[in-house]
N, C-alpha and C positions, 0 to 999 in steps of 0.2 A: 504494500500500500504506500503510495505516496506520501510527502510532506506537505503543508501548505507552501513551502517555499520551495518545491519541487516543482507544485501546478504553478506558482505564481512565475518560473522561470520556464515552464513551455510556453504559458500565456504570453509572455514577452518575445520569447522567437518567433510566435506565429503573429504576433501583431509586426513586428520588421518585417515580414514576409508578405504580410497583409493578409492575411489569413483570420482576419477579424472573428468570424463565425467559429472557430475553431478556436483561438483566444478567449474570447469568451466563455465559452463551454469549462477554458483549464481555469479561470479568474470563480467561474462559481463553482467550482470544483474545495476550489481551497476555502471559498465562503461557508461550505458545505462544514468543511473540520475547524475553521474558526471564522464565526459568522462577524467577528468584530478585528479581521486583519485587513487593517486599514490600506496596506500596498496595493491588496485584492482589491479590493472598492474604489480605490484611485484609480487604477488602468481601467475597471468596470465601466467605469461612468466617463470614462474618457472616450472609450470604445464606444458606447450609445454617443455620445454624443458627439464624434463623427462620422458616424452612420448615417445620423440626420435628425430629422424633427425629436425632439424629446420630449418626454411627458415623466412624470410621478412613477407610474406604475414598470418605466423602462429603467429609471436611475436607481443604482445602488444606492446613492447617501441621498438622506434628503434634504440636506445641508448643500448640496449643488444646486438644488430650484430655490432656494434660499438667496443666490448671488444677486445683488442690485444691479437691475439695467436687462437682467435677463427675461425674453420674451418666448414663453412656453411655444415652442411651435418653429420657430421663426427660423431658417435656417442662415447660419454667421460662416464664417471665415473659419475653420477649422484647425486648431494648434495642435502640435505633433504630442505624439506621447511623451512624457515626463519618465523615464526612471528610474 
């Protein structure tokens, strides 16, 4: 069985690959053995949110719909992953 910082370092190779859908899957993988590791939930919600429109129910933290200036829906410029 994996570590959560085993899933969090495939999630990271397949997001430079761009393998988004697949990143995803290893980031709630690791949510899965610890629902509060913060690395996982940063790349998570990074991922939805260059995918494209965002809502509540797609973001891991909800401390991300939280950001001032930010317009549910609305699609922005898109910043690279962090990390």
């Amino acid at each position: 069985m994996k570590t959560k910082e085993e899933h969090l370092y495939q999630g990271r190779l397949h997001s430079v690959k761009g393998e988004y859908d697949e990143a995803i899957k290893e980031y709630k993988k690791a949510l899965e053995i610890a629902p509060d590791y913060k690395p996982a939930k940063v790349n998570l919600s990074l991922l939805y949110y260059m995918k494209g429109p965002v809502n509540k129910d797609r973001c891991a933290s909800s401390r991300f719909m939280e950001k001032p200036g930010h317009k549910e829906g609305r699609r922005q410029e898109r910043p690279g992953i962090i990390f």
